[in-house]
LOKOLMI-225100 format. One record per atom (N, C-alpha, C): x negated, y, z negated. Coordinates in steps of 0.2 Angstrom, whole numbers, padded with zeros to 4 digits, always signed. Last residue first. Layout:
N
XYZ
...
***
This chain:
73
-0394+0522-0239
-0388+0522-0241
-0383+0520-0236
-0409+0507-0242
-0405+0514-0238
-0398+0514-0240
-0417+0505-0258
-0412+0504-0252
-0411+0509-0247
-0434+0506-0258
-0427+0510-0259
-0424+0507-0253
-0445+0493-0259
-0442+0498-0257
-0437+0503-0258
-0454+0484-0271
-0446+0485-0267
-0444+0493-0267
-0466+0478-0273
-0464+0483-0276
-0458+0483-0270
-0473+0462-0277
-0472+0466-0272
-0465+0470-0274
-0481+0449-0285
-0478+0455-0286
-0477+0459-0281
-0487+0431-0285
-0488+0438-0281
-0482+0443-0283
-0496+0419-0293
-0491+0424-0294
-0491+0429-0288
-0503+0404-0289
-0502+0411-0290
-0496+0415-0290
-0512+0392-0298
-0507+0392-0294
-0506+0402-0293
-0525+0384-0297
-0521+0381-0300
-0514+0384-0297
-0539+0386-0288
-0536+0390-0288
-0527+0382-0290
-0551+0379-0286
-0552+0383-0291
-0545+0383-0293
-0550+0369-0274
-0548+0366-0282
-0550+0369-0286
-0551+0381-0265
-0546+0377-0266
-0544+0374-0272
-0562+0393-0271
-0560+0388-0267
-0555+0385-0268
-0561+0410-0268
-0559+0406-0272
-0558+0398-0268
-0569+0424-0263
-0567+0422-0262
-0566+0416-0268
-0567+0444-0262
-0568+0438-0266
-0565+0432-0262
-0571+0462-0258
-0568+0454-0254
-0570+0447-0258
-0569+0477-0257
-0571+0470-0259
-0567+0466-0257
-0559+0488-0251
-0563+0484-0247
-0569+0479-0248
-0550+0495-0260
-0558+0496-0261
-0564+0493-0255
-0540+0484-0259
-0539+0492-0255
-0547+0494-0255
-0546+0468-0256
-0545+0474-0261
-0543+0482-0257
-0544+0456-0252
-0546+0460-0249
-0543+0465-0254
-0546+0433-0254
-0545+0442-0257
-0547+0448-0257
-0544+0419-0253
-0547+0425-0250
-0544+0433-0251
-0543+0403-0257
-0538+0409-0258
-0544+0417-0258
-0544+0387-0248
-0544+0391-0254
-0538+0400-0253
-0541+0377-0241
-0547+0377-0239
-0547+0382-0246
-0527+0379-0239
-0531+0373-0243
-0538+0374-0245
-0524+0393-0241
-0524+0389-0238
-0527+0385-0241
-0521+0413-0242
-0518+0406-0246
-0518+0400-0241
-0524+0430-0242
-0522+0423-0237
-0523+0416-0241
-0521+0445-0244
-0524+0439-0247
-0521+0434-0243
-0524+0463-0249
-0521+0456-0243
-0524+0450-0248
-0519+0472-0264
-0524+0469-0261
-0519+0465-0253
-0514+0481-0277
-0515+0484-0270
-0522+0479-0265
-0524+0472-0290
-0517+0477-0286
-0519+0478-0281
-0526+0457-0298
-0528+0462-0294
-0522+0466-0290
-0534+0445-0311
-0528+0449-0307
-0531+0455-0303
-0536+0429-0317
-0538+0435-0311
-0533+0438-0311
-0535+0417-0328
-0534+0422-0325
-0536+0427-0323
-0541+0402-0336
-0543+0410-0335
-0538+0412-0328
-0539+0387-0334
-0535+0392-0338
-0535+0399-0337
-0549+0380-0324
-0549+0381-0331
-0546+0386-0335
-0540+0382-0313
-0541+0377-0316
-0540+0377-0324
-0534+0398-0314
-0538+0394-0311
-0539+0388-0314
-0521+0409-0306
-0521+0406-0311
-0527+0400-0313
-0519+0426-0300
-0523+0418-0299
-0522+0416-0307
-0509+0439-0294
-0513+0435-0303
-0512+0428-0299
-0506+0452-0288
-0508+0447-0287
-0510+0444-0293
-0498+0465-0284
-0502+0462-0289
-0501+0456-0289
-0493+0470-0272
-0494+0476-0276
-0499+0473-0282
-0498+0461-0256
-0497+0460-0264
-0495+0466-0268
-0497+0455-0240
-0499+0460-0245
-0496+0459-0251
-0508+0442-0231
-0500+0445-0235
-0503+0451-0237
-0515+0443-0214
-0516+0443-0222
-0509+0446-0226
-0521+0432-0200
-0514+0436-0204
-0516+0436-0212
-0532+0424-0196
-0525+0427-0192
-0525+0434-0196
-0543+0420-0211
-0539+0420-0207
-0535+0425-0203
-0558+0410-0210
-0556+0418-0209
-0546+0418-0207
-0563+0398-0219
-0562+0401-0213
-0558+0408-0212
-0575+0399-0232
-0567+0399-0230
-0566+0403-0226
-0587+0401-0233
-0587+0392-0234
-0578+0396-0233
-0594+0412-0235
-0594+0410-0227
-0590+0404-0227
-0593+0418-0246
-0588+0422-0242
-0589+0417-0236
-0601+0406-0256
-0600+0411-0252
-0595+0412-0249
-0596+0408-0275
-0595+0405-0269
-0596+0410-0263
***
């Protein structure tokens, strides 16, 4: 899919690990990524600065991981 057919977004979350779950059952995973979630689909920025995208009725559902900081005392 091109990178052009999903609008650009605003604002990107951050993830420590990200797992796409797709249609057809296969799984994606990726660490240390942004990513933005919208109808239109699911856009993925790699520390590496690859960039996938996924269209909307690829993407079944998603997991995100994000690593917690240490309390303060």
């Amino acid at each position: 899919m091109s990178l052009h057919v999903l609008p650009r977004p605003a604002a990107m979350l951050r993830a420590d690990e990200l797992t796409v779950v797709h249609h057809d059952d296969t799984v994606s995973r990726f660490t240390d990524v942004s990513y933005s979630l919208s109808r239109a689909g699911l856009r993925v920025l790699t520390a590496d600065g690859d960039e996938k995208a996924f269209p909307g009725h690829d993407v079944l559902t998603t997991h995100v991981r994000l690593a917690h900081s240490p309390l303060a005392a």
